[in-house]
C-alpha positions in Angstrom: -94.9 93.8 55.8 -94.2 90.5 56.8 -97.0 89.4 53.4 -94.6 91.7 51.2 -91.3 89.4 52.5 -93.3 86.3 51.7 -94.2 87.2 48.3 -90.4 89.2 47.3 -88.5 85.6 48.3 -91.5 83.4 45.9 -90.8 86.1 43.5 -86.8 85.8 43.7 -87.3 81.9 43.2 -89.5 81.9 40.3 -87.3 84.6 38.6 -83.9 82.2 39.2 -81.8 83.1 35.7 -80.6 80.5 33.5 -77.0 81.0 34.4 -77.4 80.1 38.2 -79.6 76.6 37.0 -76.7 75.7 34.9 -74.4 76.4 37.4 -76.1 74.1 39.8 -75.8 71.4 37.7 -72.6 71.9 36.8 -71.3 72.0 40.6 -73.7 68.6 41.7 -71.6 66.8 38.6 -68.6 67.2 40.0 -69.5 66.7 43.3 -70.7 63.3 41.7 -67.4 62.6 40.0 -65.7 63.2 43.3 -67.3 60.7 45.0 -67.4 58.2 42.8 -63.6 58.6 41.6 -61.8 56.0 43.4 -64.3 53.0 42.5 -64.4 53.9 39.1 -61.0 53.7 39.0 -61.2 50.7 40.6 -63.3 48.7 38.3 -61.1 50.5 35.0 -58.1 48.9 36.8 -60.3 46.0 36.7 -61.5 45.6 34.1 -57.8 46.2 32.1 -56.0 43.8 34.7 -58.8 41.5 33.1 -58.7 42.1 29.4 -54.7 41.4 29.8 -55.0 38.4 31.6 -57.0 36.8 29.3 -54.8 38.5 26.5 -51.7 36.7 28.1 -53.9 33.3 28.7 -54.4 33.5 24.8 -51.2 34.0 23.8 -49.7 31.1 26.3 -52.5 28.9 25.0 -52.3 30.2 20.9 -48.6 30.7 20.4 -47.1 27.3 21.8 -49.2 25.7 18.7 -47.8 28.5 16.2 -45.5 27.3 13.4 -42.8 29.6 15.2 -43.3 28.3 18.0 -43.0 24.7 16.6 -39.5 26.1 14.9 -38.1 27.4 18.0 -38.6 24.5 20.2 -37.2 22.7 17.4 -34.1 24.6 17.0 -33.8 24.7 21.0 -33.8 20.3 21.1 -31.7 20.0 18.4 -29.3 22.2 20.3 -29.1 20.1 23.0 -28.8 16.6 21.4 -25.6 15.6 18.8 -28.7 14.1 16.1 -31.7 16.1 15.4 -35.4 15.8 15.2 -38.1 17.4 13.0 -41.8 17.7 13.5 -44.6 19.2 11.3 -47.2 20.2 13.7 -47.5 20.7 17.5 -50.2 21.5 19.8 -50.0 22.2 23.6 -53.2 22.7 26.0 -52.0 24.0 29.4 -55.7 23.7 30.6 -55.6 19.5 29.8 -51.7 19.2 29.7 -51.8 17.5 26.8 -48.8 18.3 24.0 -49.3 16.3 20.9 -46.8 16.1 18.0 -47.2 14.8 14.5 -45.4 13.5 11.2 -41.6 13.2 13.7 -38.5 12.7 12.5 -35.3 11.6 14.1 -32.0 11.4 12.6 -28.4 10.1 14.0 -25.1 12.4 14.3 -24.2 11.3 10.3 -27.8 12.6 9.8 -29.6 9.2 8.5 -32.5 8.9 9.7 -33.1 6.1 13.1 -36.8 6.6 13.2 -40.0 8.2 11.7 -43.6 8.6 14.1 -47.0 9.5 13.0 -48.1 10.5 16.3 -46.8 11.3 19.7 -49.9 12.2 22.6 -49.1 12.8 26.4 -51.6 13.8 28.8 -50.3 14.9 32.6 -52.0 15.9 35.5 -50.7 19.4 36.9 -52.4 18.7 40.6 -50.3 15.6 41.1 -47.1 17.7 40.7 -48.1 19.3 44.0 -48.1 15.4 45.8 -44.1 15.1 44.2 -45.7 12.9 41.7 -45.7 12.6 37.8 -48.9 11.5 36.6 -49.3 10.8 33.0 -52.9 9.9 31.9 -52.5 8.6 28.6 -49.0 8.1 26.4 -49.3 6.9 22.8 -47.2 6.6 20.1 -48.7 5.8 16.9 -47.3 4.0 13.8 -43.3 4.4 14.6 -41.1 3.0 12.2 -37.3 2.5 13.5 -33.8 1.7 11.7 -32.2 -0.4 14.1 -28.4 -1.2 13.7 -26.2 -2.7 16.5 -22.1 -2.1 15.9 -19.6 -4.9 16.6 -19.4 -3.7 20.2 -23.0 -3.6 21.1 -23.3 0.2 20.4 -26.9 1.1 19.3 -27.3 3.8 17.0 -29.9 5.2 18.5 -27.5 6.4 21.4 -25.7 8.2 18.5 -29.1 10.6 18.5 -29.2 11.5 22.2 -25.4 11.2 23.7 -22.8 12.4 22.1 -19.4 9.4 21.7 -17.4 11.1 24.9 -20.4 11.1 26.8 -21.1 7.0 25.8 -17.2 5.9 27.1 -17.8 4.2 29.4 -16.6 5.6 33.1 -13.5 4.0 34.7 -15.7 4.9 37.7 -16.9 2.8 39.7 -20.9 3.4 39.5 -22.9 5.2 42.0 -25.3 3.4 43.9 -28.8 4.6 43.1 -30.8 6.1 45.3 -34.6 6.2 45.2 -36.2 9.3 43.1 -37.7 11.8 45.2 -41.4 11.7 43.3 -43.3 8.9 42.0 -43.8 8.3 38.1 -47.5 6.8 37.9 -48.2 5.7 34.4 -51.8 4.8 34.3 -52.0 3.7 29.9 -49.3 3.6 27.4 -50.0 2.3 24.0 -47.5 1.5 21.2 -49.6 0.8 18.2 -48.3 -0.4 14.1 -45.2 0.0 15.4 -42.2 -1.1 12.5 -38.7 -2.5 13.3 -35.9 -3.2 11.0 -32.7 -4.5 12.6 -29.4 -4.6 11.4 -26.3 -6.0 12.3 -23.9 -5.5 10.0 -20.9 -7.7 11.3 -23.0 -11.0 11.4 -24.7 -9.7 7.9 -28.0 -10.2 10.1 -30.8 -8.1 8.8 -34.5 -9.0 10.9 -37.8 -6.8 10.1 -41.3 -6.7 12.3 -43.7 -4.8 10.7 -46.2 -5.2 13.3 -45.7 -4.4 16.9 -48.3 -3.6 19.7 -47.0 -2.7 23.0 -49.3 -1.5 26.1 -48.6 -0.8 30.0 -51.6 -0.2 32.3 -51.4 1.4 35.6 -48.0 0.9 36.4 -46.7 2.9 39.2 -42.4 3.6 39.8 -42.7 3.2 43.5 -44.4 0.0 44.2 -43.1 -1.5 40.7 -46.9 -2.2 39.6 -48.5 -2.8 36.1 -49.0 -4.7 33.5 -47.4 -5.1 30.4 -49.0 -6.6 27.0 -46.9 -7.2 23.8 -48.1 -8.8 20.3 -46.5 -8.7 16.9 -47.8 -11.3 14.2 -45.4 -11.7 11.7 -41.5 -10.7 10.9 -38.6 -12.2 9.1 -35.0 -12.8 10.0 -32.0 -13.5 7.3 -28.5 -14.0 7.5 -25.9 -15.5 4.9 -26.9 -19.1 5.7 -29.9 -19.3 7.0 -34.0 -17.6 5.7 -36.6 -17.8 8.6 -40.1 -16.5 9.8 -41.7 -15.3 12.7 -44.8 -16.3 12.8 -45.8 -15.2 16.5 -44.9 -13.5 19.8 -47.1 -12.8 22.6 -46.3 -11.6 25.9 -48.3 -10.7 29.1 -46.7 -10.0 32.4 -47.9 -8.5 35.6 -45.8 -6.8 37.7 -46.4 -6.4 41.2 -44.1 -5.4 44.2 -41.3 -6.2 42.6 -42.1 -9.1 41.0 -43.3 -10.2 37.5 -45.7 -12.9 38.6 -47.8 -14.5 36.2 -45.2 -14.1 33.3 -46.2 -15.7 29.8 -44.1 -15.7 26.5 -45.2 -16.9 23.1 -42.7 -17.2 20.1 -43.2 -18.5 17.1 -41.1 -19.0 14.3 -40.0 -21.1 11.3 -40.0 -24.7 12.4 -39.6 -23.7 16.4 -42.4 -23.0 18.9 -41.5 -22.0 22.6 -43.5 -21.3 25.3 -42.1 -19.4 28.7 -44.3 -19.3 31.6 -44.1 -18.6 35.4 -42.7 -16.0 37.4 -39.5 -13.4 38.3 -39.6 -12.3 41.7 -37.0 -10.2 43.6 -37.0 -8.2 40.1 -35.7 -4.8 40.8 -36.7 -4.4 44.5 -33.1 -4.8 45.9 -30.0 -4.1 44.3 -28.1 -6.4 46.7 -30.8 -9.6 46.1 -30.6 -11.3 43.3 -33.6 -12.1 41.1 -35.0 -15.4 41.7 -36.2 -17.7 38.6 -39.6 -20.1 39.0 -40.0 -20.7 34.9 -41.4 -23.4 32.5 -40.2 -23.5 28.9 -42.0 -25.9 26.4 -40.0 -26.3 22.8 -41.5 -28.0 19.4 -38.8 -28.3 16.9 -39.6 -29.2 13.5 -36.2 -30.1 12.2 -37.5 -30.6 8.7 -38.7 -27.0 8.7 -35.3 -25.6 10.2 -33.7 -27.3 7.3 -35.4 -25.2 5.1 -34.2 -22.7 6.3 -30.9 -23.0 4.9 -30.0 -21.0 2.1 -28.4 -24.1 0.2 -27.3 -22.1 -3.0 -24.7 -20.2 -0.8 -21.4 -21.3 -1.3 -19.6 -19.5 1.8 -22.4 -21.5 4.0 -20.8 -23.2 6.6 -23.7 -25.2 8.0 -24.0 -29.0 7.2 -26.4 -29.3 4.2 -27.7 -32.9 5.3 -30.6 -33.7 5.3 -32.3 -33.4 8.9 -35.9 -34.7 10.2 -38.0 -35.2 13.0 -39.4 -33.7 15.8 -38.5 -32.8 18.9 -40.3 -31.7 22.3 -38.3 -30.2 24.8 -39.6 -29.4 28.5 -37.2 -27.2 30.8 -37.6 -25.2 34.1 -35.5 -23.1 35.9 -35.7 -22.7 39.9 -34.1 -20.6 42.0 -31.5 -17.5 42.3 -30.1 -16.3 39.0 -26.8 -17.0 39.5 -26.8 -20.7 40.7 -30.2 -22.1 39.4 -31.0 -25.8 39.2 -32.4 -26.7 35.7 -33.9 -29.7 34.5 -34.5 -30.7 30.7 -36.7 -33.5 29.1 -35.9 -33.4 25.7 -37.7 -36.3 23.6 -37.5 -37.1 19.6 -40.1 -38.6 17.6 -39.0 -40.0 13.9 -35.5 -38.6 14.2 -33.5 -38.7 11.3 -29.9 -37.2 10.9 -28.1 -38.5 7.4 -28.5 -42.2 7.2 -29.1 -42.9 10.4 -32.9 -43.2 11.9 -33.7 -42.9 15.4 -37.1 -44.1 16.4 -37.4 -42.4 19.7 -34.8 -40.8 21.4 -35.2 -38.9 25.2 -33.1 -37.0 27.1 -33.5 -36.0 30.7 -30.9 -34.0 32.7 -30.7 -32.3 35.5 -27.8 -29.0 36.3 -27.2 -28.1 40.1 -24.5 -26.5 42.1 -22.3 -27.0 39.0 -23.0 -30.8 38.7 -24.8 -32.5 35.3 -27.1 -35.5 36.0 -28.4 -37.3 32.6 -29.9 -40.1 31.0 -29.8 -40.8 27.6 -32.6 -43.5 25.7 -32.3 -44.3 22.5 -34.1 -46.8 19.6 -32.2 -47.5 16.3 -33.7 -49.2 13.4 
């Protein structure tokens, strides 16, 4: 009997239909889905949190350099400024925080245009925003061209683009002391390069072009009033009703450090006149209640046979004395002291100095200002 049991329950398992096997399967499935639900829902919610992260990183990265993008930032600037400004392209990396522009435009409220750039670049650094700093990496402006005209009152027309006249009256206010800025502007290289200026002022019929300026600042920092500053143009002219001249030259390298521009050097060079500036500028922004104080050298040449060309002789309304003028001249000067009461001292000497008909050998000049007092000495050979 108990044989018979054995061999009815191995018969019963080898005769197991189809439909009980499928059945089985069916059942472990779902038993398999059930436990596996909530991580595979998991990783779907994952994986789509994912796929729209980098969806939205695209479209913050792509659509800031779209040309509607480029039209509504436009449209949003020129909204907020009386002139308005055009640009052709723009590109914006959040990852590098770099925004470049090209080919920009800038007109005045009459709509002339002030100014034309080929290229703007910044590059910031996000972390230092955290330390209450702006940190700007690199700043260049490449190839700006700018129409310059200054009104009979001093007005700029550049102001015209960016304030609007009510907001440039000035204030019957008395003005606000300043107080310091609550983050730090560290600028660590700036560079102006083929920069163009043409100048205009229309009341003294003045009209000066540069066609070549180069302007850099290195690691200059807001707070401690640090950097240094490096400006070079080779050539320019200047004309007015009377007079045609040249600029042959200007140079200028300072360095600026805790609040004062010490060594300062200036170069300028121009039709029939040479000067030379050096020395220093200290208490130069550091206190508003202390007054800068002055430590400078300036070194003159005059050629006055040069300066005479100059003159525009076939003017008729010329009111400058067309006589004939020679000679050379050296001139030596410092300043010392505060701003507002410095003591300056001149050495002024003329080699082969000729005015009209008379001829002056050698002629020197030394003199001394202080406290509101003149001290000279004049020396003089006629022949």
């Amino acid at each position: 009997m108990q044989n018979e049991g054995i061999m009815q329950a191995k018969t019963d398992k080898g005769n197991k239909s189809p439909n009980n096997t499928e059945n089985h399967k069916k059942n472990y499935r779902n038993s398999k889905k059930r436990q596996i639900s909530p991580t595979y829902i998991l990783k779907c919610a994952s994986v789509l949190f994912a796929v729209f992260f980098i969806l939205l990183s695209c479209l913050i990265l792509i659509y800031p350099n779209t040309d509607n993008a480029r039209k509504i930032i436009q449209t949003q600037i020129n909204k907020a400024i009386p002139g308005s400004i055009a640009f052709e392209k723009l590109h914006f990396s959040l990852f590098s925080g770099s925004l470049e522009l090209e080919n920009i435009s800038l007109m005045d409220l009459s709509n002339k245009k002030i100014a034309d750039i080929k290229r703007i670049f910044i590059e910031v650094s996000w972390k230092s925003l955290l330390q209450n700093e702006i940190y700007i990496k690199t700043a260049e402006i490449v190839k700006p061209q700018i129409q310059l005209v200054i009104g009979k009152k001093g007005q700029i027309n550049l102001e015209s683009a960016f304030i609007s006249p009510e907001q440039a009256e000035p204030s019957s206010n008395k003005p606000e002391k300043s107080e310091k800025l609550a983050f730090n502007i560290i600028l660590k290289k700036f560079e102006l390069s083929d920069g163009q200026l043409n100048c205009q002022i229309p009341d003294k019929q003045f009209i000066g072009k540069i066609p070549d300026i180069n302007f850099n600042i290195s690691n200059f920092n807001l707070n401690n009033l640090t950097g240094l500053l490096a400006l070079k143009t080779d050539k320019g002219s200047f004309q007015t009703p009377d007079i045609k001249g040249i600029i042959k030259k200007c140079q200028l390298n300072a360095t600026l450090k805790d609040g004062k521009i010490k060594p300062l050097f200036l170069n300028l060079g121009t039709t029939g006149l040479n000067i030379e500036l050096s020395g220093a500028i200290n208490n130069l922004l550091k206190n508003s209640n202390t007054q800068p104080n002055l430590a400078l050298k300036i070194k003159t040449d005059i050629s006055l046979s040069e300066i005479n060309k100059m003159i525009i002789k076939n003017n008729a309304n010329t009111q400058l004395p067309l006589r004939k003028i020679n000679g050379n001249i050296k001139l030596v000067a410092s300043i010392l002291g505060n701003i507002n009461r410095p003591v300056i001292k001149i050495d002024l000497q003329g080699k082969q100095f000729i005015f009209q008909d008379i001829t002056i050998g050698d002629m020197g000049i030394y003199a001394s200002f202080c406290n509101l007092l003149i001290n000279y000495y004049l020396t003089l050979n006629l022949f």
